[in-house]
N, C-alpha and C positions, 0 to 999 in steps of 0.2 A: 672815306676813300681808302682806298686799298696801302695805298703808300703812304699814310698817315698812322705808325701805331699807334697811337694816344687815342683813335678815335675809329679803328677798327676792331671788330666785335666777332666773337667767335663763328662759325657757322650755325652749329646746335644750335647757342641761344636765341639764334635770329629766327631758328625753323620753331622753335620749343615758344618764343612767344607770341607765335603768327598765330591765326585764326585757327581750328581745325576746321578743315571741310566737313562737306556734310556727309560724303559716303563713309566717313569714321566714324560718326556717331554712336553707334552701336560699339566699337571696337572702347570708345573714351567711357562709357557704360559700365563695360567690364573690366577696364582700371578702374573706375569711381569705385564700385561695388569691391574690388580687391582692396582697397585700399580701408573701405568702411568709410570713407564718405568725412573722415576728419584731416586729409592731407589734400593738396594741392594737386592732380596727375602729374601737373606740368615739370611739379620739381621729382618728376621720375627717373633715376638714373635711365641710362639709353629710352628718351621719354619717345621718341620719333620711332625709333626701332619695334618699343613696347606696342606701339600704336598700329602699326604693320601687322604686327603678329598677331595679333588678338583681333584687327579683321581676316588675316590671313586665315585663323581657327576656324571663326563666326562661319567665313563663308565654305571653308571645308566641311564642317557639321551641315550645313543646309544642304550640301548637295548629298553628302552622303547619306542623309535623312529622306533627299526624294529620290536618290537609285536603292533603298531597300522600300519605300512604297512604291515600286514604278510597277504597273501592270498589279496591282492590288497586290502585292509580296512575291510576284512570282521570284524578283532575282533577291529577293532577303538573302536565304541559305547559301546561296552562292557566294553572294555577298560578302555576309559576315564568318566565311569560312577564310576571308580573306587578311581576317585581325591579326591573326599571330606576326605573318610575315610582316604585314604592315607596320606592326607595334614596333617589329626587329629594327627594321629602317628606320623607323621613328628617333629610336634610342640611336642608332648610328648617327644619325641628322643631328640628332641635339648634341651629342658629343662632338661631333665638328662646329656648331655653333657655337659651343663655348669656346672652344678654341680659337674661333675667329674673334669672340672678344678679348682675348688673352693675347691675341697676334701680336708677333715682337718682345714677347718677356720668356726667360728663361722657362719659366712655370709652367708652360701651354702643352697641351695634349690632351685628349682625350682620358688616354691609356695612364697619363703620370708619367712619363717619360720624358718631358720638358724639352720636346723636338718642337718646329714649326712644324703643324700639319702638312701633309703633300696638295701639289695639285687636285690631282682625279677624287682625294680625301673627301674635298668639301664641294666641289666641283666637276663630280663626276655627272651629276646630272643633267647638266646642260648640254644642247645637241653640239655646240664646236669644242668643248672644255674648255673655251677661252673665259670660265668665270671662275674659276679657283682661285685660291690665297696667291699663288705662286702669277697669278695672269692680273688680279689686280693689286699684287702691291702687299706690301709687309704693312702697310698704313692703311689698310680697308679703304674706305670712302665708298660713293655711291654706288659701287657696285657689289661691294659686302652684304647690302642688302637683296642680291638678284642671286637665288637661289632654284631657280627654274619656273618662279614664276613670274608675270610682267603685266603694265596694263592694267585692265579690268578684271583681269581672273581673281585679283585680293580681294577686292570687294562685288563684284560682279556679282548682279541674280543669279538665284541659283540653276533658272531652266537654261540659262546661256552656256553647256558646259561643250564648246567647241575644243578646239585643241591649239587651239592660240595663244602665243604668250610666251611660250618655250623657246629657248635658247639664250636669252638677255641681251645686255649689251656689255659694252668695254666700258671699264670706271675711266675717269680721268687722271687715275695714279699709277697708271698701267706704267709709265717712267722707274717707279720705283719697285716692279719685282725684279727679282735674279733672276736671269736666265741662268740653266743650267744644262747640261749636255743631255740629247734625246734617249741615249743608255738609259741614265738616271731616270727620265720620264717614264718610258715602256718598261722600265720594273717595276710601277706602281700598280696600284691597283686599284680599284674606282672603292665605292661605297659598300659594293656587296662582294667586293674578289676576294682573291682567296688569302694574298696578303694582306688584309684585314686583318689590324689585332681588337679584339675584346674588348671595349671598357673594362678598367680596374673596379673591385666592387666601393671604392673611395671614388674613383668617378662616375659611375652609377648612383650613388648618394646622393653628391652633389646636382647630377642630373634631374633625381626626383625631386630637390627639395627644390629647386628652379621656378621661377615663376612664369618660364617658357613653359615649361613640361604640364603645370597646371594649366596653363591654357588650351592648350593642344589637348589635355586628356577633358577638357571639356567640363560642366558643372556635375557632370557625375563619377566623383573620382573615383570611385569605387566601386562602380561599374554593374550597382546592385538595382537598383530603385528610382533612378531619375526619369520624371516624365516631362520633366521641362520643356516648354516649345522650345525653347533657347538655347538648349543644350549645344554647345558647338564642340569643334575639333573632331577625336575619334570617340566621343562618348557615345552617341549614335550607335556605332559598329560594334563597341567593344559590350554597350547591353544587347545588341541583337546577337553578338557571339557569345554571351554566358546565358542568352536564354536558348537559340538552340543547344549548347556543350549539355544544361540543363534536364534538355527536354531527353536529346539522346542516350543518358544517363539514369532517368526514371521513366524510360520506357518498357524496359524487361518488368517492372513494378507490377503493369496493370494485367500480371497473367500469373501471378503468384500472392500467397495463401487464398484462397478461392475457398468459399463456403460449400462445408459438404451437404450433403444433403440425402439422406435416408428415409424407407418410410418400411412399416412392421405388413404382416400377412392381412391386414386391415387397410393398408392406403392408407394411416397414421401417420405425421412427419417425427418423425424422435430425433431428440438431440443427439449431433454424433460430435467429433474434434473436427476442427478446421486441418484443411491439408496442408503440409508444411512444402516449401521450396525443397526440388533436389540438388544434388552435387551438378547438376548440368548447369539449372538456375543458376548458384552461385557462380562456379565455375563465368559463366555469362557476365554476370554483374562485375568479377574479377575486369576483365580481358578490355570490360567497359570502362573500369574506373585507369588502366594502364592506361588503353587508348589515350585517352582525353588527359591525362597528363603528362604527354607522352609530345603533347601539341608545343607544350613550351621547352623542347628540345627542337633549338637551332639544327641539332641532323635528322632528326624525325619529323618535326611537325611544320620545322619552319619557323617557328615561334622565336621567345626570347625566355632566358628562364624564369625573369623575374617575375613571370607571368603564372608561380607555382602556385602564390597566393591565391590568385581567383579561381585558380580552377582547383583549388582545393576546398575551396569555400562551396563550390560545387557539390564536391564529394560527400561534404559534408551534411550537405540537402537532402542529399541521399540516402545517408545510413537515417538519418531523421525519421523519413519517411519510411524507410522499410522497418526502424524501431516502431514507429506506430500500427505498421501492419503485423509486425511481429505482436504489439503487443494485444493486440484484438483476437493472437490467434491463441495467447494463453489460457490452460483448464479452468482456472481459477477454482480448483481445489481446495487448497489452502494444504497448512498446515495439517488438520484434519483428514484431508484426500489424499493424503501421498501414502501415506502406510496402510497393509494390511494389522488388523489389532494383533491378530492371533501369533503371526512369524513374522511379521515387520518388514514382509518383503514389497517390493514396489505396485501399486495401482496400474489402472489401466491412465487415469490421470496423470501420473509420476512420469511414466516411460513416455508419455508425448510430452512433457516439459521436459523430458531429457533431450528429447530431441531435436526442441527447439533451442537447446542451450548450445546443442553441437552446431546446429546451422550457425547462431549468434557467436561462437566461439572461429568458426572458419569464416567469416566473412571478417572478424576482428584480425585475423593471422592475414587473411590476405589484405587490409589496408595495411598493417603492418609492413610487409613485403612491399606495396608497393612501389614506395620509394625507391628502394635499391632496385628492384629490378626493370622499374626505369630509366632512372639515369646512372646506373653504376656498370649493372652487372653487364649492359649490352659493349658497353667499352673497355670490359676489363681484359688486359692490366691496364690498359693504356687511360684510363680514365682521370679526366683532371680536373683540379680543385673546382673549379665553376660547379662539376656536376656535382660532387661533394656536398659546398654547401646549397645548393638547389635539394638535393636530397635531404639533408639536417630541415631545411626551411619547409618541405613539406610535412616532414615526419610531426612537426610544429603544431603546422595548421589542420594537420588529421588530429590532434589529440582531442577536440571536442567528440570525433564519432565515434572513438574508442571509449569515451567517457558515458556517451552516450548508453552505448550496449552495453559496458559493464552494467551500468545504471540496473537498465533496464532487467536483465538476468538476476542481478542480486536482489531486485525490490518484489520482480515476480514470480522468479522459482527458486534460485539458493536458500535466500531466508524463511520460507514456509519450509524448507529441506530438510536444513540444519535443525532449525525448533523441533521439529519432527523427529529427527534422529537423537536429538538430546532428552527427548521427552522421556523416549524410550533407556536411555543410559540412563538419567533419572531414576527410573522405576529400578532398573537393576543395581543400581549403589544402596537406595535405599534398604535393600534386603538385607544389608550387611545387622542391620538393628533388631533382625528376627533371633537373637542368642548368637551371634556368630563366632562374637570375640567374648564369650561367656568362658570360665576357667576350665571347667568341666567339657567345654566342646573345644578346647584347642589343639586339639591333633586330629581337626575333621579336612585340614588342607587347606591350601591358601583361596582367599574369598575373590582376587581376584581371575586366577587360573578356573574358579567354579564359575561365575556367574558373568565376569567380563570383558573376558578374553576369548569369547565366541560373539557375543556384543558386536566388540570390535572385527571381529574378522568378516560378519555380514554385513558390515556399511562397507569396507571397503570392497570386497568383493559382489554385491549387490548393486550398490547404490554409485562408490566413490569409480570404479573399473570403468562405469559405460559413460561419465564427466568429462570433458576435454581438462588436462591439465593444470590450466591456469584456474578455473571452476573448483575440480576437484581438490587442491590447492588448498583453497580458501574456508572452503567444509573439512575439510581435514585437521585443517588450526582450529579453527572455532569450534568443533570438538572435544579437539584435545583439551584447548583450554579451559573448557566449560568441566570436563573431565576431572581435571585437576580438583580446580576449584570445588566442584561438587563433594569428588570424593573427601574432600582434607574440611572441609566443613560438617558432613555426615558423623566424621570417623570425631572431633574434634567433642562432638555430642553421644558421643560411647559412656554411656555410666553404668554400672565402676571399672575403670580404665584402670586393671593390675599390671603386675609387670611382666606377665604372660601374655596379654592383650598388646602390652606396647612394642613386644617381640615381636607379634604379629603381623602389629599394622603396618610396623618397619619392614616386616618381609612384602606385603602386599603392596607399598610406597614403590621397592626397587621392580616389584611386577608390575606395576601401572607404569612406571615410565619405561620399560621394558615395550609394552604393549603401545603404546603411546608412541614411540618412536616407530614402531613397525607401521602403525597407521598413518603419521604424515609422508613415509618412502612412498606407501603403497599410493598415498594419495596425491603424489610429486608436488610437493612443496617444496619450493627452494631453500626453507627456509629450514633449521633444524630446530628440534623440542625446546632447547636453550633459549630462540631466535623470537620465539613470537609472543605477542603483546609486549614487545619491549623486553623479554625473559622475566618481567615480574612472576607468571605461575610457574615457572622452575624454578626460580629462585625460593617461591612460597613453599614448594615441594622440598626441597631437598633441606631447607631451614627447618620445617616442620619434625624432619626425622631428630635432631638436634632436639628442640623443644618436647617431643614423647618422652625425654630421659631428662628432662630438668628436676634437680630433687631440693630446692629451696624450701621447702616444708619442713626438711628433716628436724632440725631444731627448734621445740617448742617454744622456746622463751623469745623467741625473735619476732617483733614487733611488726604490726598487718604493715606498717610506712617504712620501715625498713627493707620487709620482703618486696614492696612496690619497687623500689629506688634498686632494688638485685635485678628485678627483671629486667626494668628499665635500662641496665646496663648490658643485659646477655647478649652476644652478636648475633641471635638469632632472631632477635623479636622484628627490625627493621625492613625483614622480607614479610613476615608472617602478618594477614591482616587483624587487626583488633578484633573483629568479631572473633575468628581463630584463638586466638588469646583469650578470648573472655571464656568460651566453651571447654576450653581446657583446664581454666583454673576452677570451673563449674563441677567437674568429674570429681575434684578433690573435695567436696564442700558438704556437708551434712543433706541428709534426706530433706531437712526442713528447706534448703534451699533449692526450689524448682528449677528445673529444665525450661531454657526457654520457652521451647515449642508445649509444652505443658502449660507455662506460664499464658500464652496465649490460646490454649485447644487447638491445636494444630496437630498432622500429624510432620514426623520429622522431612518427607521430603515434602511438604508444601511449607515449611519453614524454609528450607534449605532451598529453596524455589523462591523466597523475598530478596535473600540475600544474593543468590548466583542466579542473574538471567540467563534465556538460552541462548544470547549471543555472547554469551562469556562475557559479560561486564560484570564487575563488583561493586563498583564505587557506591553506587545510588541505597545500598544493603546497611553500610557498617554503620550511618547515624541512626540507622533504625534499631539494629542490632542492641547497641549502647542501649538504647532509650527501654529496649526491655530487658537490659539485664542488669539495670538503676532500677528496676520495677519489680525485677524478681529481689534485689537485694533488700528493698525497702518492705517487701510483704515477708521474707527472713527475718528481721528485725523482730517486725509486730509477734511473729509466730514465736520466734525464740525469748520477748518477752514476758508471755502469756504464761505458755507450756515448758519454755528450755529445750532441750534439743532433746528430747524426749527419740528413744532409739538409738541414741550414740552413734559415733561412726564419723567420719569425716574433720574437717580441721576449720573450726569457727572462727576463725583466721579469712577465710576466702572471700566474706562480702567485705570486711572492710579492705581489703586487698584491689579489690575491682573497684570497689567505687575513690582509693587514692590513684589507681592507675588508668582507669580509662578515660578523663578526660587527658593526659599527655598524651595515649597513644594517639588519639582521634586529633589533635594537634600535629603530631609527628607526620600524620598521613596528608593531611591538610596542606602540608606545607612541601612534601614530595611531591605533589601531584603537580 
């Protein structure tokens, strides 16, 4: 009895342990299955409420599943053009719903503002507005749950879609709203006016982490791949709107690289290049990829923005596929096909992988751009944080198709480029070893102003000139730095290294970085000669001038473990790799002990080719280094036991010198890395 408390019982629990009917079955389904099948439905907070909504979804997916098959897909497009705004509402809906469970605590708003929602707020739907917070009551009750729909329409089949059901009715707590004066009312404004504020992006979180919202976005929350018959809420709508956004996005695709097709004064088909996209193509695909993210701008498309996500996911379908057509349309040259041997200027191969790196390099600048010139730039100044971060959030979700096309460009024209262009610097360091720094020719002029410094001036001006920036950049470092390296390993293996030679090589150190700098300006790197790999190869540069003029020998009496333990100390040795070191103290050392590269039959630039690869790495070179110059020391021994140093000359100091020092150095480096 009602006038008994001892033995009156809440409402809820009375409804919560009753039977569920059977047109909820499906709805009690999709609690079980949320839950995983180890809790009870029935002990679900708002268990009655939960149960409503999750038919309410079921049956919203079913109908919107048979108006995009009605008439075999004629109104799909239409249709699903209809997501964005939908999604908008959507999120307004759920923002006022949680509000109505928050009704009467300071804390409630959509916005974070800790107001009661208004009337027309939550209740602007309904045909009298007699269902709003304010018409039933600060206490909800049955009519909290009448949000324009009534009846059969919650669970109703889905061919019955009359227009029945709208308006609701009066709760029975109608006693307990405020009336408030009609002013206050006609200043509000319904769901979609224009006094509407925002959800906060802290109530937006809370929105999506809802377990309203997962029902409503239906079993495919992600809007990619669900084929479920079951799919309910707007899952239906929101995959038929990322498969057109999709489709209209990779449609400029099927009219670009096009296989060419040629035939000689015989009717013969001969291999020609595939024909690359123009600036109009791109230009196209640009304007496509704004478009469509241009949808989840509330003044543009309609949309919401939190919708940057999918349809960025979209975009990124996109550069996919045009990387794969891009990459079918590559010479595949190689390394081999890019140069001519004779002046090293570009292929007919080379200039069409130039140009495919300039298309790949503008469609990378225009994803870049898109963001801001989406949501920033059409509202500036006036532009506000929401577009902000919607703009940071895309820039996010594009980084896979910039990864992409980097990818692609580096693995299949920069890197064949660069090896190629270093092959060539290769060949021209090596000459340095034809008598250059011989005592007799040292006033024939500096070796790199002879043989280098036109070197450099044809990759940039050939090769690095016709690159987009960011491209030419990256061949620009990986140059230099191979440069480096090459030359200070070459010069390092100079025997006999006087002190006219080390005058020299110190002039031609400060013209190599001289020249060196001029090629990464010309090649716009951001990055200066000091800057790249970390500055470990200028560091090794400008250390090495230091180390030409070390004179730790001078004094004979001084012991091979003592000279170790000097070097070991020098501030120069810590930039300079050990291989460098070991070839140095090699210059000083009697005839009986060989040259590396002699030590193995090599000639010096295919030694100097183990140790510096052509993408300017070192590391993989110095334990091999060591291992032959423990080899050469060890076949010194045998020779200087037999013969003696038969020829004099040099300081028999030097193998036991190398072999106390090179395992620390190969430890020191070990432990830098």
């Amino acid at each position: 009895r009602k006038s008994d408390p001892s033995s009156r019982q809440n409402f809820m629990d009375v409804v919560g342990a009753s039977p569920i009917p059977e047109k909820f079955e499906k709805a009690e389904r999709v609690l079980g299955d949320t839950l995983g099948g180890n809790s009870n439905p029935a002990k679900v907070k708002n268990f009655v409420f939960t149960l409503f909504w999750n038919q309410l979804c079921i049956s919203m997916g079913e109908r919107i599943d048979k108006l995009l098959k009605y008439n075999s897909g004629s109104m799909a497009a239409d249709t699903a053009a209809l997501y964005p705004a939908l999604r908008s509402a959507a999120i307004d809906m759920m923002g006022t719903l949680q509000d109505a469970f928050m009704v009467g605590t300071p804390s409630s708003g959509a916005g974070g503002t800790g107001t009661i929602p208004t009337d027309d707020a939550i209740g602007g739907a309904g045909s009298s507005g007699a269902n709003g917070i304010g018409s039933v009551g600060i206490m909800g009750g049955s009519a909290g749950l009448d949000f324009g729909w009534a009846g059969s329409s919650v669970f109703g089949d889905a061919d019955d879609m009359d227009d029945s059901g709208f308006g609701g009715s009066t709760g029975a707590d109608v006693w307990t709203r405020v009336d408030e004066p009609k002013s206050m009312e006609s200043s509000r404004g319904g769901i979609g006016g224009s006094s509407m504020t925002r959800p906060t992006s802290a109530a937006l979180a809370g929105i999506f982490s809802s377990s309203e919202w997962t029902a409503l976005q239906g079993s495919s929350t992600n809007g990619r791949s669900s084929s479920s018959s079951g799919a309910g809420g707007l899952s239906p709508l929101q995959r038929a709107f990322l498969e057109a956004s999709s489709e209209r996005l990779c449609a400029p695709l099927r009219f670009m690289f096009p296989e060419a097709v040629a035939v000689d004064e015989n009717g013969t088909a001969i291999d020609v290049l595939p024909h690359l996209p123009s600036r109009y193509d791109l230009a196209k695909i640009d304007a496509g990829i704004r478009e469509e993210l241009s949808l989840a701008d509330p003044r543009e498309g309609g949309g919401e923005l939190t919708m940057v996500t999918m349809i960025s996911d979209n975009v990124v379908d996109l550069v996919e596929h045009f990387c794969a057509s891009a990459r079918g349309a590559v010479s595949g040259a190689g390394e081999g096909g890019y140069l001519h041997e004779d002046d090293g200027t570009a292929t007919e191969a080379l200039l069409h992988d130039v140009k495919l790196c300039n298309v790949m390099g503008t469609l990378a600048t225009s994803l870049r751009n898109a963001p801001e010139n989406t949501f920033i730039a059409p509202y500036r100044p006036a532009h506000s944080p929401q577009h902000e971060e919607a703009a940071n959030l895309c820039k996010i979700s594009l980084k896979p198709a910039l990864y992409e096309i980097d990818s692609l460009v580096k693995t299949t024209v920069l890197t064949p480029l660069y090896r190629a262009l270093n092959r060539r610097v290769s060949s021209a360091i090596a000459t340095m070893h034809q008598g250059t720094y011989l005592e007799e020719r040292i006033d024939d002029g500096a070796f790199i102003q002879h043989h280098l410094s036109q070197v450099f001036d044809n990759i940039a001006s050939n090769h690095l000139s016709k690159l987009p920036s960011e491209y030419s950049g990256m061949i620009a470092s990986t140059i230099a730095t191979y440069s480096i390296y090459a030359f200070l390993s070459n010069a390092s293996l100079i025997r006999p290294l006087g002190e006219n030679a080390r005058l020299k090589v110190t002039q031609d150190l400060a013209d190599l970085e001289l020249c060196l700098e001029q090629l990464v300006v010309k090649g716009g790197s951001t990055s200066s000669l000091g800057q790249m790999d970390g500055g470990r190869p200028y560091a090794e540069l400008r250390a090495s001038r230091n180390m030409l003029f070390w004179n730790g020998l001078e004094n004979n009496a001084t012991p091979a473990a003592d000279i170790a333990k000097v070097v070991l100390r020098e501030a120069w040795v810590k930039d300079v790799r050990p291989s460098t070191v070991f070839h140095f103290l090699i210059s000083f050392a009697p005839p009986l002990l060989s040259s590396p590269h002699h030590s193995k039959r090599m000639t010096v630039e295919e030694y100097v080719n183990t140790l510096v690869k052509y993408d300017g790495s070192v590391d993989d070179g110095e334990a091999s280094a060591w291992m032959t110059t423990l080899a050469c020391c060890d076949n010194y021994h045998q020779r200087a036991s037999v013969g003696g140093n038969v020829g004099g000359g040099g300081d028999s100091r030097i193998a036991a010198i190398l072999e106390s020092l090179g395992p620390e150095l190969l430890r020191r480096r070990r432990n830098r890395q």
